[in-house]
C-alpha positions in Angstrom: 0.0 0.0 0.0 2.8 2.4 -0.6 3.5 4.4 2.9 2.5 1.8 5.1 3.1 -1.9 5.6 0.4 -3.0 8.3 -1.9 -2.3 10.6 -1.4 -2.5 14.1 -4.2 -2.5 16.9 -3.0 -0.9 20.1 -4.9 -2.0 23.2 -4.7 -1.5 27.0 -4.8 -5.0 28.0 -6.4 -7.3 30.3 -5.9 -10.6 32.5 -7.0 -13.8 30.8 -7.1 -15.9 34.6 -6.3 -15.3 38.7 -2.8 -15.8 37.8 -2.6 -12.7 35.5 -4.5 -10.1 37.6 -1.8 -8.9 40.3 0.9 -8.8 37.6 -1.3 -7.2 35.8 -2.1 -4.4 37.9 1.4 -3.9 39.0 2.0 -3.3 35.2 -1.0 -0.8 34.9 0.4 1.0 37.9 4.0 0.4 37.7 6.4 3.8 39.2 2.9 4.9 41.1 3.7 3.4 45.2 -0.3 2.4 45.0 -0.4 0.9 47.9 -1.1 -3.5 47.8 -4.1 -3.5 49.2 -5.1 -1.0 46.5 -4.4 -3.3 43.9 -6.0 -6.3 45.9 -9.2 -4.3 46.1 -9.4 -4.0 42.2 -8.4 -7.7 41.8 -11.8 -8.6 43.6 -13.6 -6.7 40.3 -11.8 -9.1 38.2 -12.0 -12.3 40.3 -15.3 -11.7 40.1 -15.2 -12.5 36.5 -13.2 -15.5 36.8 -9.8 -13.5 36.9 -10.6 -12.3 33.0 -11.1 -9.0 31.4 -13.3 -9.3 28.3 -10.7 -6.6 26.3 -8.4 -8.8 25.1 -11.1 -11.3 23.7 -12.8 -8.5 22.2 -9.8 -7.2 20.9 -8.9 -10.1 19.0 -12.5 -10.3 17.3 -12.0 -6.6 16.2 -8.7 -7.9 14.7 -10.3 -10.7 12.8 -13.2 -8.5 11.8 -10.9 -5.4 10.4 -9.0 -8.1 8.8 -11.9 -9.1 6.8 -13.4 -5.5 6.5 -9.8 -4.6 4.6 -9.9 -7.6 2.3 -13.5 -6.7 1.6 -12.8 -2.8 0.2 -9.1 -3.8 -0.9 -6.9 -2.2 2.0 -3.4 -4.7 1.2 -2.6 -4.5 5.4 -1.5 -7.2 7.5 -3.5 -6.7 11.1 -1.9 -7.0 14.0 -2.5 -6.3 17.4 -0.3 -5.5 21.0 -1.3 -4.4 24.4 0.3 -1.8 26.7 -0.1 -3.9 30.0 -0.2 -7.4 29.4 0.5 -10.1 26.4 0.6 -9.8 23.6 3.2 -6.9 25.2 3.7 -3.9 21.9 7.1 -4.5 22.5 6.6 -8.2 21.5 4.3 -6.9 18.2 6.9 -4.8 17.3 9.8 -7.1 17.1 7.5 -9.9 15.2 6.6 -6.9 12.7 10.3 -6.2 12.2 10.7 -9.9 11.5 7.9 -9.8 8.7 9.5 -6.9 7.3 7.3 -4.1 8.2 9.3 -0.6 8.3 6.1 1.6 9.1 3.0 0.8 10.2 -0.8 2.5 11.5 -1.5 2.9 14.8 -5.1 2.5 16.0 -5.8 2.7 19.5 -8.7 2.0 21.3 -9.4 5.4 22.4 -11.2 8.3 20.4 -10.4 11.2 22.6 -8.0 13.4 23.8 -6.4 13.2 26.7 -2.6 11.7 28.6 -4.3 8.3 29.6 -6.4 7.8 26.0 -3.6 9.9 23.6 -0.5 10.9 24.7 0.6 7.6 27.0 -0.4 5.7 23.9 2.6 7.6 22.0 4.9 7.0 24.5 4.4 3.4 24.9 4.7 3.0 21.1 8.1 5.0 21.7 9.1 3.0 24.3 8.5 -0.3 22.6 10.1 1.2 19.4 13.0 2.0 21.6 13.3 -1.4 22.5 14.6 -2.6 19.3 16.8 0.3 18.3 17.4 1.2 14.7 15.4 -2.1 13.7 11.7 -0.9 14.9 9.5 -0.1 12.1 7.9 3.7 12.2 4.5 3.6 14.0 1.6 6.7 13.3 -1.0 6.8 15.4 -4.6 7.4 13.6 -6.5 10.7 14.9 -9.1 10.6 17.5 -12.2 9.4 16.5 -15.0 10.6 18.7 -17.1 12.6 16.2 -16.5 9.8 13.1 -19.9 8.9 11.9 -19.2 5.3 12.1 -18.6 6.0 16.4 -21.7 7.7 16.3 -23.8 5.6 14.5 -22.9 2.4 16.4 -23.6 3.9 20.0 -27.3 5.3 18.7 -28.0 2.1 17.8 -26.9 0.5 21.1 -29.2 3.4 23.0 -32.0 2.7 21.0 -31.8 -1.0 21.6 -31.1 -0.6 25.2 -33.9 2.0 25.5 -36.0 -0.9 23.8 -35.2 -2.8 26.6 -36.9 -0.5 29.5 -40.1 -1.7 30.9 -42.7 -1.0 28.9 -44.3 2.4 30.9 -40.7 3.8 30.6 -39.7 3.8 27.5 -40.7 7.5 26.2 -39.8 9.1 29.5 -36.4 7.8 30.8 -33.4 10.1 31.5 -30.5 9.8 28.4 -27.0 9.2 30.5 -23.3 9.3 28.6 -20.5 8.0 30.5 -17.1 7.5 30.2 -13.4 7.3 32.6 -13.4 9.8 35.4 -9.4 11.1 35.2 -8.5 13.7 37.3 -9.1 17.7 36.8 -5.6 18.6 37.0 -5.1 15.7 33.7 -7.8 17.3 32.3 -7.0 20.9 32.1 -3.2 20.1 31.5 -1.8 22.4 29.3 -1.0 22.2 25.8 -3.4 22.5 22.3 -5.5 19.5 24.0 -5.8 21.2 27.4 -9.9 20.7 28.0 -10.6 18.6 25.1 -11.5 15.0 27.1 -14.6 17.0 28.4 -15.4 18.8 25.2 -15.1 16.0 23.0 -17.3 13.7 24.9 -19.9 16.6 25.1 -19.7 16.4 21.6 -20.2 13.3 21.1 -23.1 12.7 23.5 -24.8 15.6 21.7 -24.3 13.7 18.4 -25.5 10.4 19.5 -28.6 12.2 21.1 -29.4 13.9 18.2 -28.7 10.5 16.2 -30.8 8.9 18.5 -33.5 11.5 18.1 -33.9 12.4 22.0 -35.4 15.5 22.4 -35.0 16.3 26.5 -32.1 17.5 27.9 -29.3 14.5 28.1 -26.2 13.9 30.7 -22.8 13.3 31.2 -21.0 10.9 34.2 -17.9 9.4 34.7 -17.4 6.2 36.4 -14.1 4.5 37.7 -12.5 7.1 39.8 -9.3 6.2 41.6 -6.5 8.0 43.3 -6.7 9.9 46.8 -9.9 11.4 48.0 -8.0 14.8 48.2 -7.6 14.7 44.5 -10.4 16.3 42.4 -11.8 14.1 39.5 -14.3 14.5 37.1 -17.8 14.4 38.1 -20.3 13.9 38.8 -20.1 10.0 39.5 -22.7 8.0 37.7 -23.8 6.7 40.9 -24.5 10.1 42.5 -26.2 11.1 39.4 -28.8 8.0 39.9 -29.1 9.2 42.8 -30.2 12.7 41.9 -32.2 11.8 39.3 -34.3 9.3 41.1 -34.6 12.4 43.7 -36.1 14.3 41.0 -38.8 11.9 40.3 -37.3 10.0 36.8 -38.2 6.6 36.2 -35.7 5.0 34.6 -32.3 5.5 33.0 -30.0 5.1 29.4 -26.3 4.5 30.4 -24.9 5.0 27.1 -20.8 4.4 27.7 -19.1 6.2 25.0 -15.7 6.6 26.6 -15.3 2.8 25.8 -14.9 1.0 22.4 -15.4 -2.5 24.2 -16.3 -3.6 27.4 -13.8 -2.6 29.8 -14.0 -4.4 33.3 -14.8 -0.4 34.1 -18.4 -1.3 32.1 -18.8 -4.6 33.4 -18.3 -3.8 37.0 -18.5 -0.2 37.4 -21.4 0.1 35.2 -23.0 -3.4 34.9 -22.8 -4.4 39.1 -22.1 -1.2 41.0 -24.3 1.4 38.8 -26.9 -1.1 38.2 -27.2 -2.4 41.9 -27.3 1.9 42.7 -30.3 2.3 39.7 -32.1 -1.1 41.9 -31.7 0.4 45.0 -33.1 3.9 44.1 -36.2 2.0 42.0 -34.8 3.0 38.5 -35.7 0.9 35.4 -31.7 0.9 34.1 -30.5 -0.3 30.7 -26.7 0.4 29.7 -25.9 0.5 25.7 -23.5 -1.4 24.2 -20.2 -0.5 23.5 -19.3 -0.7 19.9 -17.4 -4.0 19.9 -17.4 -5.6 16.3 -20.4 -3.3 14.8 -19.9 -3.5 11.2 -20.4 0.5 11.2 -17.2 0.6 13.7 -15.2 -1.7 11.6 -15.5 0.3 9.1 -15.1 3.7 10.5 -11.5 2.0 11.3 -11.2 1.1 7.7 -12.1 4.5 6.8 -9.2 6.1 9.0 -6.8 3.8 7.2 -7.8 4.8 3.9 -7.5 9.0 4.5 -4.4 8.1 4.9 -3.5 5.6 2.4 -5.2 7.6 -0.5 -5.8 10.9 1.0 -9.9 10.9 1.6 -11.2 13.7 3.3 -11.8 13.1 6.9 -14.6 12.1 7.9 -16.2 13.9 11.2 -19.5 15.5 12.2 -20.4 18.9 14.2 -18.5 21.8 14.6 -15.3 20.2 16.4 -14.7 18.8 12.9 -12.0 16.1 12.5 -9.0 15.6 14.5 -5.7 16.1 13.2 -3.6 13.3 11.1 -0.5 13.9 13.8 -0.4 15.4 17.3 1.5 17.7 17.9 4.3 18.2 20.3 2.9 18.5 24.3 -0.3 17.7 22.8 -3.0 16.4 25.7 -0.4 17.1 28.4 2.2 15.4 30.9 0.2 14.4 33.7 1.2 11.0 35.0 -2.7 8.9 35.1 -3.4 7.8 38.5 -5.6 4.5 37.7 -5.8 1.1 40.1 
């Protein structure tokens, strides 16, 4: 394909058994002192799931599925696919790319937005894996932020629709519309730079799109779930569970969780939003459905494929509402230097 010689599919990583999780973690959190009983407490989320994060299964079905989306509109690519916590390490997809010849490749991560833990500590782990191998590591770009794409957009109005489907039947016209994504904390997300402030502005943008997608016509809201760190340091908020909380004091009914901060299901949608904002949505008497996260949808694939080809053959990008389309390369101190704070 000219420029490029493969694809490669940048995750974050998950466990795959109990033997995995506390390596894991030590990994996610690794230069950060988070104290063991810290990490023991978010073990219990994924014990509770047999010791295994869903990511990296869903990650190697998105593989398989852009593979077959490329072959399908002609995009000459081989996929592959590295994590930045656990196997298959980038490091390790790095050096099997320099055996198979690849000198430059496309980076896409599973993050749309701007910020340090979903943009710029996805740069430096592909540095640091580069640096790894010296000389012999191929060139990796990273693909732009994707959270206005009308692929992202489409997928997660369909997911709201269907959950809303799913409401008991006297709530389904008059339930509250709820986006969600990763709390990360203020200081992170006014860091200076040309990204300083865009996390929040960027989901707002794309809650508004999906809602108008989606064709709700009341007023809709955003909450951020899987806060971590001190209690002295300020997050984002409000939490999703004291937003149930409000809204069930203000009479609503029932509830859309619609987590668009997420490509796939996290263990922060399965637990955060699936067991702990659920159980919250029982406990108040609120009708709850969450959406589904993107996953495989044949719209996503091919918003994927779509990034690949603006830059293989130049396309325009493809982005909707005012925020318009992100650019092809960040630039320098882009989404700031903060160090994330997540266990």
């Amino acid at each position: 394909m000219g420029l490029y010689d493969a694809f490669v599919l940048v995750s974050f990583g998950g466990p795959e058994g109990p033997a995995d999780v506390i390596p894991f973690l030590r990994n996610v959190t690794a230069g950060r002192a988070v104290p063991p009983e810290r990490l023991q407490q978010v073990a219990e989320h994924y014990y509770r799931f047999g010791g295994v994060s869903p990511i990296n299964q869903q990650c190697r079905d998105l593989a398989a599925a852009i593979e077959k989306d490329f072959a399908a509109r002609g995009v000459a690519l081989p996929v592959y696919w590295g994590t930045r916590n656990w196997q298959p390490y980038l490091a390790d997809t790095l050096s099997a790319m320099v055996a198979d010849g690849v000198g430059r490749a496309l980076a896409f991560v599973t993050s749309g937005y701007s910020s340090f833990s979903s943009c710029r500590q996805y740069l430096g782990d592909i540095e640091a894996a580069g640096s790894r191998l010296g000389g012999a590591a191929p060139r990796v770009d990273k693909i732009r932020q994707y959270f206005n794409h009308p692929g992202y957009i489409a997928s997660f109005a369909t997911a709201a629709a269907a959950a809303a489907a799913s409401l008991p039947a006297g709530t389904r016209d008059d339930y509250d519309l709820i986006f969600t994504a990763h709390s990360i904390p203020v200081t992170m997300a006014e860091s200076a730079g040309p990204a300083g402030g865009a996390y929040q502005a960027q989901l707002a943008e794309t809650a508004r799109l999906v809602a108008g997608e989606l064709g709700f016509q009341r007023p809709w809201l955003l909450a951020y779930s899987s806060r971590s760190g001190p209690p002295s340091q300020p997050w984002l908020e409000p939490d999703i569970n004291d937003l149930l909380a409000e809204r069930a004091a203000a009479g609503s009914l029932a509830v859309v969780v619609v987590p668009i901060g997420f490509i796939s299901d996290h263990m922060e949608v399965k637990f955060d939003l699936d067991i702990e904002a659920a159980e919250t949505a029982r406990r108040l008497g609120l009708a709850y459905a969450r959406a589904a996260t993107p996953g495989t949808d044949p719209r996503f694939v091919s918003m994927v494929t779509d990034l690949v080809v603006e830059r293989l053959d130049g396309t325009a990008p493809a982005a909707l509402g005012p925020l318009g389309s992100a650019p092809d390369a960040c630039p320098a101190g882009c989404c700031g230097g903060h160090q994330p704070v997540r266990a």
